[in-house]
TIGUKOL-32222 format. One record per residue: residue in one letter; x, y, z of N, C-alpha, C in turn. Coordinates in nm, 2 decimals. Example, Ala and Ser with C-alpha at 12.3 -4.5 7.8 and 13.67 -1.06 7.14 Angstrom:
<rs>
<r residu="a" n_xx="1.32" n_yy="-0.57" n_zz="0.78" ca_xx="1.23" ca_yy="-0.45" ca_zz="0.78" c_xx="1.32" c_yy="-0.33" c_zz="0.78"/>
<r residu="s" n_xx="1.28" n_yy="-0.22" n_zz="0.71" ca_xx="1.37" ca_yy="-0.11" ca_zz="0.71" c_xx="1.29" c_yy="0.00" c_zz="0.79"/>
</rs>
This chain:
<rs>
<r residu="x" n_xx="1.73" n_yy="-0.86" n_zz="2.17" ca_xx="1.69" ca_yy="-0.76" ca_zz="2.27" c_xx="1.63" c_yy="-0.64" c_zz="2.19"/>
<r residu="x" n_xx="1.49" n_yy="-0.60" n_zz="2.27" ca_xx="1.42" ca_yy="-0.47" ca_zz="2.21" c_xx="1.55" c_yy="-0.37" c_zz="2.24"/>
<r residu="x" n_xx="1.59" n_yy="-0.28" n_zz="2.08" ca_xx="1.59" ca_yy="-0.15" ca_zz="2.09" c_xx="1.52" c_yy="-0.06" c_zz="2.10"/>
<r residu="x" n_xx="1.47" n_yy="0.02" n_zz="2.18" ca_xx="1.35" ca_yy="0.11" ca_zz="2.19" c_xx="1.41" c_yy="0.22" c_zz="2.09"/>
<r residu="x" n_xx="1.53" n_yy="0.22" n_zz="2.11" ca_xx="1.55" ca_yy="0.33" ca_zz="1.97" c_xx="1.54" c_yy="0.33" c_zz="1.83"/>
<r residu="x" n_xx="1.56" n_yy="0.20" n_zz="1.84" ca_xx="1.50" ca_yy="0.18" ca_zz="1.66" c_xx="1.34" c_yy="0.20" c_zz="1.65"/>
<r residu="x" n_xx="1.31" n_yy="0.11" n_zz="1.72" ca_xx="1.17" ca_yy="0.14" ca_zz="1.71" c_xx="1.10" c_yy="0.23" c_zz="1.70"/>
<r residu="x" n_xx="1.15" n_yy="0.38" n_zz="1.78" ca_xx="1.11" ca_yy="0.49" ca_zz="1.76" c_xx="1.17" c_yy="0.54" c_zz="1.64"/>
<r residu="x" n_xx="1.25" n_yy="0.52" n_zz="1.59" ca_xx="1.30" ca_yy="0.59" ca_zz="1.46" c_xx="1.19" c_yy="0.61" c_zz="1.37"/>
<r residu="x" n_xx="1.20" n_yy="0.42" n_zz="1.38" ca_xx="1.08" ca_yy="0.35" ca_zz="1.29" c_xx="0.94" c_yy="0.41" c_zz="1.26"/>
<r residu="x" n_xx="0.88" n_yy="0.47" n_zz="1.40" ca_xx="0.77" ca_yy="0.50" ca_zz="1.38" c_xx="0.74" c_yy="0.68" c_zz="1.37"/>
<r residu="x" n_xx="0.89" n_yy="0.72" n_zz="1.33" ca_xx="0.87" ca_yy="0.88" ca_zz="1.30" c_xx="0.86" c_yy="0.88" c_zz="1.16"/>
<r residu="x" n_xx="0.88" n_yy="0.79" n_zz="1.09" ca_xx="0.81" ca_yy="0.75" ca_zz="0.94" c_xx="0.73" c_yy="0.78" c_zz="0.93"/>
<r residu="x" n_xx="0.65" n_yy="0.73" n_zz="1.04" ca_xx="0.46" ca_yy="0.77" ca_zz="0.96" c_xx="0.42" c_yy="0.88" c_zz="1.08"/>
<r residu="x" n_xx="0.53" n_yy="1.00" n_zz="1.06" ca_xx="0.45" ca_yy="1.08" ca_zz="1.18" c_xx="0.44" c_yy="1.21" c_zz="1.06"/>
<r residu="x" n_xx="0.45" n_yy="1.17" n_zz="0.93" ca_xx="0.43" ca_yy="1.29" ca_zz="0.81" c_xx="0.30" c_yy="1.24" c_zz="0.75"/>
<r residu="x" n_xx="0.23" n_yy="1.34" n_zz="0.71" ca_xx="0.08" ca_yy="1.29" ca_zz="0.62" c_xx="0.14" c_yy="1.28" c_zz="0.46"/>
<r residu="x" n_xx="0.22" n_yy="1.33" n_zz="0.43" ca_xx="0.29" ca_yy="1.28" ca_zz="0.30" c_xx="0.30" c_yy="1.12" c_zz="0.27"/>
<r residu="x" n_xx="0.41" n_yy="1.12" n_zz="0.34" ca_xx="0.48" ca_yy="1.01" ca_zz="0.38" c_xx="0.31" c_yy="0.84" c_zz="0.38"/>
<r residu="x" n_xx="0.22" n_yy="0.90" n_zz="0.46" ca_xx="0.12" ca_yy="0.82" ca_zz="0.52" c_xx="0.04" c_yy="0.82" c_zz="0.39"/>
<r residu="x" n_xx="0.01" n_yy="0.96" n_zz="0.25" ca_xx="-0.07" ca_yy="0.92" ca_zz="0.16" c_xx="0.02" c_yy="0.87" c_zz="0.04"/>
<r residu="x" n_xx="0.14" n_yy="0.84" n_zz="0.02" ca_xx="0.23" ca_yy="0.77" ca_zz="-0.05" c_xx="0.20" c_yy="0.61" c_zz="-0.03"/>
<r residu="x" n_xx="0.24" n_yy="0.59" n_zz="0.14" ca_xx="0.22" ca_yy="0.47" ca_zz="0.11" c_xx="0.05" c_yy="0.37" c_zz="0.10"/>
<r residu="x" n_xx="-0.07" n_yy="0.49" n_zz="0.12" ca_xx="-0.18" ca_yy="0.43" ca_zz="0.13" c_xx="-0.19" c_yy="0.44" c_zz="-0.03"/>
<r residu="x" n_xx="-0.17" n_yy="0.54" n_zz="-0.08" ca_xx="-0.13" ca_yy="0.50" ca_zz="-0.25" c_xx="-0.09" c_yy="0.37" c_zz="-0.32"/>
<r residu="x" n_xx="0.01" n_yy="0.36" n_zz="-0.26" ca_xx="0.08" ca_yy="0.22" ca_zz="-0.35" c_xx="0.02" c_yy="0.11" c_zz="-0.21"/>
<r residu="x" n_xx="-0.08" n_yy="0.12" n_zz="-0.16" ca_xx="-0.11" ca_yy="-0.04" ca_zz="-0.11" c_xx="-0.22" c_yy="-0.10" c_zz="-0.17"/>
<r residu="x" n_xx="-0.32" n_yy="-0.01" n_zz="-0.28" ca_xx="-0.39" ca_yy="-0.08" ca_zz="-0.34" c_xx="-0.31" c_yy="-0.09" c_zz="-0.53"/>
<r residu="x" n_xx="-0.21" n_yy="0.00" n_zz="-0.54" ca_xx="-0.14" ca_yy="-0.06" ca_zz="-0.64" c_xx="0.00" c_yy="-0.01" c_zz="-0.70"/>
<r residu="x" n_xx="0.06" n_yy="-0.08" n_zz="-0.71" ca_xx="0.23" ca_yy="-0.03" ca_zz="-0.74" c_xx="0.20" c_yy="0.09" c_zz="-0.85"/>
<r residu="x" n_xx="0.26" n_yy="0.21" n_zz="-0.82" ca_xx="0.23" ca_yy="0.35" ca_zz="-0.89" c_xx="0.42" c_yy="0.36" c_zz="-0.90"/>
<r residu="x" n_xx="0.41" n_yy="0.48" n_zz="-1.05" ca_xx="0.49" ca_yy="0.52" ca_zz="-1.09" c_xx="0.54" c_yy="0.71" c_zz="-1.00"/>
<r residu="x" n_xx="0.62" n_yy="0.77" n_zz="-1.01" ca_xx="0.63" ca_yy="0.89" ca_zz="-0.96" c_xx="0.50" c_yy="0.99" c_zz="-0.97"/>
<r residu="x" n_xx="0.46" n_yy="0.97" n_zz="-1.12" ca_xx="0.35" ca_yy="1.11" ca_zz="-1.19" c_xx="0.23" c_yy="1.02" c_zz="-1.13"/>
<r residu="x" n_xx="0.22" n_yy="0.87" n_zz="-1.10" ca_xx="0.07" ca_yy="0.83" ca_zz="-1.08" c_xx="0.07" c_yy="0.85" c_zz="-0.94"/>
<r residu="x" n_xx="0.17" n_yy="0.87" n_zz="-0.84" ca_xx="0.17" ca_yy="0.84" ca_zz="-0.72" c_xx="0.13" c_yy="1.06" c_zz="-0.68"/>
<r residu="x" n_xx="0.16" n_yy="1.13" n_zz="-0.77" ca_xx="0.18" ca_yy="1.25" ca_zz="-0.75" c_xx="0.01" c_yy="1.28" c_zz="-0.79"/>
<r residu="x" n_xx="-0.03" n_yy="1.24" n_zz="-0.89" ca_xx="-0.14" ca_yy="1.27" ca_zz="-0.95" c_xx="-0.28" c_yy="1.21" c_zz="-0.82"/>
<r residu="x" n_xx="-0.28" n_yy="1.10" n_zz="-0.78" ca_xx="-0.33" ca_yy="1.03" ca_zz="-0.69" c_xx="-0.37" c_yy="1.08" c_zz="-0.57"/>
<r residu="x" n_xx="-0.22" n_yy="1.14" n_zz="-0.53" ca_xx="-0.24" ca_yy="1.19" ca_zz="-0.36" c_xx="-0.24" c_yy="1.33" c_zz="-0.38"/>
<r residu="x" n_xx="-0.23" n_yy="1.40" n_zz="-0.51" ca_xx="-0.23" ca_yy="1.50" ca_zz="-0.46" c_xx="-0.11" c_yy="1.60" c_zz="-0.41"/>
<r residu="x" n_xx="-0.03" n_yy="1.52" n_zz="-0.40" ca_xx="0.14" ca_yy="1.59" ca_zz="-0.37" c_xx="0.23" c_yy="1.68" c_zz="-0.46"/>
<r residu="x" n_xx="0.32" n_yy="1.77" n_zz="-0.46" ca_xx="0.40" ca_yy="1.79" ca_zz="-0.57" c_xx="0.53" c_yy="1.68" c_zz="-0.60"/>
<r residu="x" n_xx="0.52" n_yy="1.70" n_zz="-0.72" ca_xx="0.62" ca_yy="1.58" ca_zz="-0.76" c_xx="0.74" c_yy="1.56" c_zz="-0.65"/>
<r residu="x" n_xx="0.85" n_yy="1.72" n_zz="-0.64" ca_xx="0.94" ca_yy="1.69" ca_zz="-0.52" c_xx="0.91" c_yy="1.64" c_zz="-0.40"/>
<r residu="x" n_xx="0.83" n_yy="1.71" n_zz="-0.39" ca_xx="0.80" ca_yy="1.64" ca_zz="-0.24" c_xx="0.75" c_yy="1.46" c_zz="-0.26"/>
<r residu="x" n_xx="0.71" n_yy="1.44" n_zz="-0.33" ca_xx="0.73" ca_yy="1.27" ca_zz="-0.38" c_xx="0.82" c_yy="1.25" c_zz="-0.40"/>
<r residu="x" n_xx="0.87" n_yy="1.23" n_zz="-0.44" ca_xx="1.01" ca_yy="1.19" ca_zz="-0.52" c_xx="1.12" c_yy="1.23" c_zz="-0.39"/>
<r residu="x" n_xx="1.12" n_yy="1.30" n_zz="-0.28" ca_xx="1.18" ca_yy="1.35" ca_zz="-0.16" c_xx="1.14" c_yy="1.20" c_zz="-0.07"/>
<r residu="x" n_xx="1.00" n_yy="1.15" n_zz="-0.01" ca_xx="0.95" ca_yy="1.12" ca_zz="0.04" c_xx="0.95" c_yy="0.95" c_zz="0.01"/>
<r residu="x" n_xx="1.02" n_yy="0.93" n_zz="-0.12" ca_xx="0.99" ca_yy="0.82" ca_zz="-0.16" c_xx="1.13" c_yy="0.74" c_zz="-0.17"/>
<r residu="x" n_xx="1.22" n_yy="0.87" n_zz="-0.16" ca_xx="1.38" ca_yy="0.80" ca_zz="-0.11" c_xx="1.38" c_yy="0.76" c_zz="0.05"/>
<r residu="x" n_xx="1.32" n_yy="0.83" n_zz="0.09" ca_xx="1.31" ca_yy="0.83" ca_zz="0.27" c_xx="1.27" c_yy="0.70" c_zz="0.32"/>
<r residu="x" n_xx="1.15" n_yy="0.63" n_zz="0.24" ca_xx="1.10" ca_yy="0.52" ca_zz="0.26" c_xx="1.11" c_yy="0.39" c_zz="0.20"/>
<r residu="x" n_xx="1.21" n_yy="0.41" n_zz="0.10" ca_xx="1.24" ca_yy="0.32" ca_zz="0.04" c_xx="1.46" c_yy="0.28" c_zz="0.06"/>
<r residu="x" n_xx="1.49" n_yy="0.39" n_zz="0.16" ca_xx="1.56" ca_yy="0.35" ca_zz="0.24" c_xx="1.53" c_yy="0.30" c_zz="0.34"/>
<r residu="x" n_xx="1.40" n_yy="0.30" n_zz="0.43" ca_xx="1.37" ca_yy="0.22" ca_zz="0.56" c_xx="1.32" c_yy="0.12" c_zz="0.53"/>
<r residu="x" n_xx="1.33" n_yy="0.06" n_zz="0.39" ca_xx="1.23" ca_yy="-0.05" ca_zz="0.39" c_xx="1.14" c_yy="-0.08" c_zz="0.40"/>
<r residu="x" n_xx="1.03" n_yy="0.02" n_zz="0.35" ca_xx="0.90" ca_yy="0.02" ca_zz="0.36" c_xx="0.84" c_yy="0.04" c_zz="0.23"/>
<r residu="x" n_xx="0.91" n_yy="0.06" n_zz="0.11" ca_xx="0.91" ca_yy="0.09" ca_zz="-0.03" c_xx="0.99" c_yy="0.00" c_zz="-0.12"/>
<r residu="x" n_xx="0.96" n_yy="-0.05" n_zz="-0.21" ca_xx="1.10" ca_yy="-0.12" ca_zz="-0.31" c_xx="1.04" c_yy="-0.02" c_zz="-0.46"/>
<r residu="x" n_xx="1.15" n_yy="-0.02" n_zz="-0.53" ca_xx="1.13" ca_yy="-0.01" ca_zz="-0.69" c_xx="1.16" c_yy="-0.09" c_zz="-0.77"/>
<r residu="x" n_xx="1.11" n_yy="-0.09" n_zz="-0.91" ca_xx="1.18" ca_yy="-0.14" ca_zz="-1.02" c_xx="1.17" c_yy="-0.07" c_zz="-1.12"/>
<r residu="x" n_xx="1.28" n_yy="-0.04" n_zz="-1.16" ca_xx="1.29" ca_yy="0.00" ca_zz="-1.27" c_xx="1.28" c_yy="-0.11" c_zz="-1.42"/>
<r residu="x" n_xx="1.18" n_yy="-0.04" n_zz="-1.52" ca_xx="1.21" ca_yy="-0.06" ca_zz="-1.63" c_xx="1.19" c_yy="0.06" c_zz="-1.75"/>
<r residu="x" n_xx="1.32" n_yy="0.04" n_zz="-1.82" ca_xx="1.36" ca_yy="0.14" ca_zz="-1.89" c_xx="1.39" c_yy="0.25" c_zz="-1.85"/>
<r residu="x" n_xx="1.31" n_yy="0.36" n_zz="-1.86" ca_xx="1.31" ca_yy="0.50" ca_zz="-1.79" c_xx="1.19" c_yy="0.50" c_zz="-1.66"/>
<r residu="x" n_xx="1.14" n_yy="0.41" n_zz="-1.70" ca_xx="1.02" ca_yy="0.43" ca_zz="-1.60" c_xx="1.06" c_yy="0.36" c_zz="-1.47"/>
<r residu="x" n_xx="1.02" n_yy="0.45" n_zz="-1.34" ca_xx="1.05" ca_yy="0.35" ca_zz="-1.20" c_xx="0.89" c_yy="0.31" c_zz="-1.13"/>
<r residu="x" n_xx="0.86" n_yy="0.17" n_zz="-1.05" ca_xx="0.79" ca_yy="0.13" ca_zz="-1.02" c_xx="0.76" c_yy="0.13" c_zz="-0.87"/>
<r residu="x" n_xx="0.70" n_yy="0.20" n_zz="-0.76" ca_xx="0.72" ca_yy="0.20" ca_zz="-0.69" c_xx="0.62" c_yy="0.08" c_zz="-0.61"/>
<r residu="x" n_xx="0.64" n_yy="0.02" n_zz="-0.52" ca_xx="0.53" ca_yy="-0.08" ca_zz="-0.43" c_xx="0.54" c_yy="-0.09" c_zz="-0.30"/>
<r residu="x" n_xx="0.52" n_yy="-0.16" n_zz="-0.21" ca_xx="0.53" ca_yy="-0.16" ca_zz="-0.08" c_xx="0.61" c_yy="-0.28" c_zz="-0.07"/>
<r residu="x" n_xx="0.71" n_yy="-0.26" n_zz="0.03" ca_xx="0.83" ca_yy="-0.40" ca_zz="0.02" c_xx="0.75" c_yy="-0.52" c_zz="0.12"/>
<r residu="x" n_xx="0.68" n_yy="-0.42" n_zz="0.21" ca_xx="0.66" ca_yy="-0.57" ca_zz="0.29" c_xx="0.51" c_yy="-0.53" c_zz="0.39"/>
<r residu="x" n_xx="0.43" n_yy="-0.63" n_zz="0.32" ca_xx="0.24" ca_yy="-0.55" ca_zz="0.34" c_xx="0.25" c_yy="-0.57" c_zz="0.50"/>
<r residu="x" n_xx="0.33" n_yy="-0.63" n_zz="0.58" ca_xx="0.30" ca_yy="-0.60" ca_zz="0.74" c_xx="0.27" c_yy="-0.44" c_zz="0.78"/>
<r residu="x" n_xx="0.32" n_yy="-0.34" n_zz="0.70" ca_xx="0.33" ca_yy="-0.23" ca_zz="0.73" c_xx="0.21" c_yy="-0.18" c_zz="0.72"/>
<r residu="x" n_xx="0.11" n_yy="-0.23" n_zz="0.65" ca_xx="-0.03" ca_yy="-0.21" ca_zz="0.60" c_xx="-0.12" c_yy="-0.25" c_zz="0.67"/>
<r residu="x" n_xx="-0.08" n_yy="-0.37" n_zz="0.76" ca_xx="-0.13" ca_yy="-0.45" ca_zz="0.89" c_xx="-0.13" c_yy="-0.30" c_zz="1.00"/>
<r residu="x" n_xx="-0.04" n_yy="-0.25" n_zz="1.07" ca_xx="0.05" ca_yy="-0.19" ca_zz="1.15" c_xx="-0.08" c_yy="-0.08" c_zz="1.13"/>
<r residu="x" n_xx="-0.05" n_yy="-0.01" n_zz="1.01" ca_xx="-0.17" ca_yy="0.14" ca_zz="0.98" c_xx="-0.28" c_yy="0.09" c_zz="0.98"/>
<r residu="x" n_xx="-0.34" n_yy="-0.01" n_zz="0.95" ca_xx="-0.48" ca_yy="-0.05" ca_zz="0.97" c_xx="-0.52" c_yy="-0.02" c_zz="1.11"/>
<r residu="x" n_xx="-0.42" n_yy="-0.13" n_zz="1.19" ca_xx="-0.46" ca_yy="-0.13" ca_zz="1.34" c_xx="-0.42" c_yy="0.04" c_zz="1.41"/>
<r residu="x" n_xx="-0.35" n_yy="0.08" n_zz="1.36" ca_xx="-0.35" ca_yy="0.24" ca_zz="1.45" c_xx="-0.49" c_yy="0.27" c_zz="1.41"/>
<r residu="x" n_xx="-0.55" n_yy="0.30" n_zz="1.25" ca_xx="-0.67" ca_yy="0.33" ca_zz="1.22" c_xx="-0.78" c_yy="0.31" c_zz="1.32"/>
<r residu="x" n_xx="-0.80" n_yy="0.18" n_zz="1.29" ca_xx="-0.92" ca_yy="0.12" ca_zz="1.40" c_xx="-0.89" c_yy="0.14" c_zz="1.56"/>
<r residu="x" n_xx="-0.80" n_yy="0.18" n_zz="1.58" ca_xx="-0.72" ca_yy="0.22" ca_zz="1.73" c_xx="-0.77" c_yy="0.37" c_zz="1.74"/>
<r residu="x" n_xx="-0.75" n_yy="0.43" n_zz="1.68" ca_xx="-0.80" ca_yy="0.56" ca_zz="1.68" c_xx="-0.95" c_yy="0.57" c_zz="1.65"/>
<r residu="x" n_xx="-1.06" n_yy="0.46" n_zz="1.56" ca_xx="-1.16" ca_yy="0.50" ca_zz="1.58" c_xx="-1.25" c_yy="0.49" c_zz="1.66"/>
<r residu="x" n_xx="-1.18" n_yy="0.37" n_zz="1.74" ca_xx="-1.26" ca_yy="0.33" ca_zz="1.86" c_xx="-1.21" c_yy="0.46" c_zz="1.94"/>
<r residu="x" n_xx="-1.17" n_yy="0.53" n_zz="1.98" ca_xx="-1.19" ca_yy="0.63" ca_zz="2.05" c_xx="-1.26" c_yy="0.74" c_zz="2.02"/>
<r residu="x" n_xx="-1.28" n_yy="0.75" n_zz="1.85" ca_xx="-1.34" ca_yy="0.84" ca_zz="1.84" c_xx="-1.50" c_yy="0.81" c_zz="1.87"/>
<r residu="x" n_xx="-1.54" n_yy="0.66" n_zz="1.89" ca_xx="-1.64" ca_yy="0.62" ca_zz="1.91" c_xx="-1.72" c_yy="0.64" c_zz="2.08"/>
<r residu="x" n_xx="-1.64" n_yy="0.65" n_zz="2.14" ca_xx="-1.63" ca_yy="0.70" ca_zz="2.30" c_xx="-1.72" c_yy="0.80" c_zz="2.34"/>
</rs>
């Protein structure tokens, strides 16, 4: 059975522009904290804030090796999902 309440949880994730240039960051390639900060433009806390948030909802995984952590996207449907809002939005701006 649809929970409408998860669902909405779900999609107050991408209602931050942080949050939305993190993960358009790591979909063309698994970045480290400093590459993902360097990249978007963000300050490191606020990455490093944003990147626990999302990798508790499963939209993020890491791996760590050594000192260094890896961050990537856990599961590219989510990349499907922001495409289509994209193109959802341009066609209206096409109107």
């Amino acid at each position: 059975m649809t929970n409408y309440n998860d669902i909405a949880e779900f999609f107050k994730l991408f209602s931050n522009e942080g949050r939305l240039k993190i993960i358009s960051t790591l979909a063309t390639s698994d970045s480290t904290v400093n590459e993902i900060v360097e990249k978007s433009g963000l300050s490191q806390s606020l990455v490093s804030q944003q990147l626990k948030l999302l990798k508790n909802a499963r939209i993020l995984t890491s791996e760590k090796r050594g000192k260094t952590v890896t961050y990537s996207i856990y599961d590219r449907h989510i990349l499907h999902l922001l495409k289509d809002v994209s193109e959802h939005l341009g066609e209206h701006l096409d109107e």
